[in-house]
N, C-alpha and C positions, 0 to 999 in steps of 0.2 A: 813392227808388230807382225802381221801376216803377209805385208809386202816380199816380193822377191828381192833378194838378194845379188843374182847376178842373173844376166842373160841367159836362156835356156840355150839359144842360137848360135852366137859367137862367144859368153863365158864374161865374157864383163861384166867386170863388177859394180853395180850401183851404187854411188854413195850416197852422203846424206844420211842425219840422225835419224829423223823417221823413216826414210825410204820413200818419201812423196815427193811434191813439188817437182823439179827440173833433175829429175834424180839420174834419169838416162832411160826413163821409161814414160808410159800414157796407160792407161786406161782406155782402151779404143769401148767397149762393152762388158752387160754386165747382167748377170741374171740368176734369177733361183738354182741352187742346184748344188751339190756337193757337201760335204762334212759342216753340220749345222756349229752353229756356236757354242764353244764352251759355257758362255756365261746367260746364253737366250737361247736355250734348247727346244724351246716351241715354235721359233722362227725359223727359217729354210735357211740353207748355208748361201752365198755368195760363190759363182764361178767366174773369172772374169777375165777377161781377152785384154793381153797384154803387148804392146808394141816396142820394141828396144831403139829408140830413137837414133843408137852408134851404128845397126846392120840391119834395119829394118825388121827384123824376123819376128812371128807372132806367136803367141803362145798361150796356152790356159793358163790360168792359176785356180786353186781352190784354195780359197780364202784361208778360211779356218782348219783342213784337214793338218795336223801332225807332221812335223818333217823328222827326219831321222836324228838329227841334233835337239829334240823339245819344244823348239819354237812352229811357228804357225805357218803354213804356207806351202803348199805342194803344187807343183807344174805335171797335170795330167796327159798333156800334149803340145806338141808342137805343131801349129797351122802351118806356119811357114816358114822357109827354110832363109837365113841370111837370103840378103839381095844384093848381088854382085855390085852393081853399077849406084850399090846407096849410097846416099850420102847425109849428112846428121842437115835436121830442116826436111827432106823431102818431106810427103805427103804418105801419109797410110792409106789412100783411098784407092781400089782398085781399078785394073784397067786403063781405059785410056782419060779417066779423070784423074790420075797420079798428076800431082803437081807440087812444086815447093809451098811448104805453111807458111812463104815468108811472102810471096808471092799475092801483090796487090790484089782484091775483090775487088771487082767493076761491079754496082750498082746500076740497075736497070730505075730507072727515073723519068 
């Protein structure tokens, strides 16, 4: 539906029938703002910060705004640019708490 289609960053294409799930992207955030909904014109559109799990890069999306093909989903910006040294699994957290998502949580107990 109004998921992205391919990477803003590196271009890869996301599969998957919905575009959800382990599609090659996340949902890092998400908030009021951009082209409201065609079908709930009274509620605020959706902007939401997307992560490309293949080259790290992040990226806007506005949910609902019009793409040039008909369908939903427009890329406003690009936060970040591909990361050289990524690899699919690290972590989107910045700075020096980047770590692998695969990477055991130690519990303070």
């Amino acid at each position: 539906m109004g998921y992205p289609r391919h990477c803003e960053g590196c271009g890869i294409a996301f599969e998957g029938v919905s575009g959800q799930g382990d599609a090659g992207h996340v949902t890092l955030a998400a908030r009021d703002g951009g082209a409201r909904s065609p079908w709930a014109a009274d509620w605020p559109g959706r902007i939401l910060e997307i992560g490309c799990k293949a080259c790290g890069a992040i990226f806007e999306w506005d949910y609902f705004r019009p793409a040039s093909d008909g369908r939903l989903g427009v890329s406003p910006a690009l936060l970040r640019e591909p990361v050289a040294a990524w690899t699919p699994g690290d972590s989107f957290a910045r700075g020096p708490d980047r770590r692998s998502v695969y990477e055991q949580q130690r519990r303070a107990s």
